[in-house]
Each structure stands twice: as C-alpha cells, then as structure tokens.
N, C-alpha and C positions, 0 to 999 in steps of 0.2 A: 729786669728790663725786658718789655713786650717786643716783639718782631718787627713793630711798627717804629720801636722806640729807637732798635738797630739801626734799621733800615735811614730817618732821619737821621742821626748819627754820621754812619758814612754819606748819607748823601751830601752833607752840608761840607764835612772834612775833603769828598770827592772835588768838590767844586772849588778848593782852594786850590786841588794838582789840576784843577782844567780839567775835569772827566764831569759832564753835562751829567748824563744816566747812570744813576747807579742805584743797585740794588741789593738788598742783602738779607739772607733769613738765618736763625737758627737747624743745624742739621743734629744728628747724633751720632758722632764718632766717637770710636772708643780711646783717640788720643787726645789732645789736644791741638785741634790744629782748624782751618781755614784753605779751603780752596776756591781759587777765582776765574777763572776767564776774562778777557778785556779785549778789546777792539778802539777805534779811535773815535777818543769820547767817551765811551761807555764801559762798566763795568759790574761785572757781579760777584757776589760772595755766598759763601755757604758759611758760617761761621758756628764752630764749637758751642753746641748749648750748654757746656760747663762755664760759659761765660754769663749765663742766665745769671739774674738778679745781682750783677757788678754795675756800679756807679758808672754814670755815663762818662764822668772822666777816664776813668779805663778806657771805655769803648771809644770812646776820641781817640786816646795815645794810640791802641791798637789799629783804627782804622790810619792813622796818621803814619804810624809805623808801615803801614802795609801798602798805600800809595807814595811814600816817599821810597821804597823799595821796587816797587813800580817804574815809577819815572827815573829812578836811578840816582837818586838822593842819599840814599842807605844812610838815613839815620835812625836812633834809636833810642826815641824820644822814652825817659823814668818816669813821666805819668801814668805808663800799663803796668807800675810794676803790680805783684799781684797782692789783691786783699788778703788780710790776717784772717779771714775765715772760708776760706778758699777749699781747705782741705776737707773740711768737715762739712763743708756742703756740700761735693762732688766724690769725694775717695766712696764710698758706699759703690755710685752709681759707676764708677771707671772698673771699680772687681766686678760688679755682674755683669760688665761689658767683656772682661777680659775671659774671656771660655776658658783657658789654657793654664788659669792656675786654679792650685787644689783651695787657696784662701785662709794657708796653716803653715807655719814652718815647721811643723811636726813632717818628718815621711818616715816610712816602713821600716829604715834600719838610724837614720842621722834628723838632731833637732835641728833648724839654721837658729836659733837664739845662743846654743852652745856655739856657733862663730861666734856670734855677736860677744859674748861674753870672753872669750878668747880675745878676741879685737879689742874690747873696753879695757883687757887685765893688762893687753900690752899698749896702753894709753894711745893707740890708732882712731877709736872713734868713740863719741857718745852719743846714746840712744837718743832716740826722742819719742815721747809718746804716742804721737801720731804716728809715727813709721807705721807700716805692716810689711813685713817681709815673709815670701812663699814658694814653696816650690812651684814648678810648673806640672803638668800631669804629663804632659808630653815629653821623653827628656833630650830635649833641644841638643842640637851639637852647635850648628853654626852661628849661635847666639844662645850660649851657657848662660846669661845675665842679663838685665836689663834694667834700669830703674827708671821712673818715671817722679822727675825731680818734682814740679806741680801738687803729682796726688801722693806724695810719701810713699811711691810704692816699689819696692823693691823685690824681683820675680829670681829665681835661681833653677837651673834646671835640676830637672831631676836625674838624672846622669851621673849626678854628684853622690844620689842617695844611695850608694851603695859601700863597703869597703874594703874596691879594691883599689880606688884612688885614698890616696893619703889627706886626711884632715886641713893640712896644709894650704895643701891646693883647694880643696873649699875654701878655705878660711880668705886665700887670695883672692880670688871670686868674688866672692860677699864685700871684702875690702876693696876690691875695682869697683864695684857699685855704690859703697858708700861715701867712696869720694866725688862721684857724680853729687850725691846731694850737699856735699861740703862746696862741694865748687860753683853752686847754684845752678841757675836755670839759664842757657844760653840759647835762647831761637836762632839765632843768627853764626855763633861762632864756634871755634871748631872745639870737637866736646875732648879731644884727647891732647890739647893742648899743653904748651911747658908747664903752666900752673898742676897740671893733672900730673904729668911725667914725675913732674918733683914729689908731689904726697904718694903715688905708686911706689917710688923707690923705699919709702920708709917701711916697706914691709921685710923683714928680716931674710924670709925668704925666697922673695920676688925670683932670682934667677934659675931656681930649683921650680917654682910653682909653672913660670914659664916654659920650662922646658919638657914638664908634664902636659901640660896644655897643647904643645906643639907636637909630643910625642903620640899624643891620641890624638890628635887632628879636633881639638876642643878651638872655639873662638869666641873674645872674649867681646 
C-alpha cells in the first residue's frame, strides 16, 4: 500500500467520525505503532511502515479503530487483525531497527534456546519457527524482557548471561515473555492481565524466581 493509498484510507474512514482533514503518511519506527495529532475537524498520522503492503481492509479497520478511540467510541473493530505473512515481511527489518540486541540466543556463558527447551520438557510452551529470541547487549535492569507479540520477537537481558543468578530465574523470564506471545497481541488492553496472572502461575517456581528478581532489584 503507497502513502497515497493510506492517506485516502483514513481520509474517507475520517469522514465518517466527522474529521473534514486528514492526513496520513508512512513513518519508520522501530515498534509498531502510530502517532497523531488532531484539532477540531482535523487530523494527522504518522503510521508504522511495517504496515506497508497490507490489504486496505487492514488499513480501514486500523484507521477505524483509531478514530473511534478518538472520539471515544473505543471500539475494536477484527477487520485489523493481522495478515499471516506479517512476520516474514517485517521481523528482518524490526531487529536491524532494534540496536540493543546481539540477534543470537547464544551469550558468553548461557544459550536462551536451553530455556526454551526447559520450558517445552515441562510442557509450558511450544516453539514456533518464526520466533527469534536474543539477548540484549546492554544488560537491562528495569526491563530484563520484552517481547514483541507482532514480530515474534522475544529480547532477554543480558544480566541473565551470567552464573551467578540461578537457571531458574532465567528460565522465568523467558516464560513471562512467552506467555505475552500465547496471550496474543493486545493494543488496547492491559498486557498483565488475569489471563496472563493464571499462565504465570503455572511455573513451578514462580515464587522463588520472584523473589530473586525483587532481591536484585531485576523488573520484569
């Protein structure tokens, strides 16, 4: 989808919430996301170029979605969900955005695929091929984890790559993050929600990993 193609898009979807001008381009961030401005009558977008080349039904739902949050509609209209080839056109372009990981789950002393493999033996989670999970280069304290539901990407600091924290507690880590991709992709609502609390608990040693975590001032 061309900038031009966007822009009609929102403007025609603008015009059913009553917003006369609108405007919208493709920008390049490195998350997935949409920033806008508005005034009365008018508005504008900067919209994720990882939305390039999706069906302009998407771009309807999404602009739909985004002026009825606007005018305080808050719906959230299943026409955006996301295409089945989504990953493999963007996951490349979202890691050489992301500076901060190494692009390996291999580090200096720990593999994160031995979580993985830990996690799949205690039937917690199964891979998927698309995943790619990495450390970070930098190793994060106030955000040990992060995944990014969309691009299969799952980041672990590297704080972990060491051993003088116990296996364990990576092992939790990795499994707080994989439930993010189990529990799908939520724009709107809250990501650590009951759904999330329930699959967290199923980790054997959830209150010991916690209490590591809190002891070293790690956050998850």
């Amino acid at each position: 989808m061309s900038s031009v193609t966007l822009r009609e898009s929102f403007r025609t979807i603008g015009k059913e919430y009553g917003y006369d001008e609108v405007d919208a381009e493709f920008a390049a961030f490195r998350e997935l996301k949409i920033k806008w401005q508005r005034s009365r009558g008018k508005a504008e977008f900067k919209v994720s170029d990882y939305f390039k080349g999706s069906d302009k039904e998407i771009i309807d739902g999404v602009a739909r979605t985004l002026f009825s949050r606007i005018t305080g509609e808050h719906q959230e209209p299943s026409e955006w969900s996301i295409p089945d080839d989504f990953v493999k056109r963007n996951q490349a372009t979202y890691l050489r955005r992301s500076k901060n990981l190494t692009r390996t789950p291999k580090g200096d002393i720990r593999d994160l695929t031995d979580s993985c493999r830990r996690l799949q033996e205690m039937g917690l989670i199964t891979m998927d091929d698309e995943l790619h999970i990495s450390w970070t280069r930098e190793p994060n304290i106030r955000r040990v984890g992060y995944c990014s539901v969309l691009m299969k990407v799952i980041a672990i600091s590297s704080v972990f790559d060491n051993e003088s924290i116990p296996e364990f507690v990576l092992d939790y880590v990795v499994y707080h993050e994989f439930i993010h991709l189990m529990t799908g992709y939520k724009p709107f609502g809250r990501k650590h929600g009951p759904e999330f609390k329930a699959e967290e608990r199923k980790y054997p040693e959830q209150k010991e990993a916690d209490a590591w975590l809190k002891r070293l001032c790690l956050y998850l």
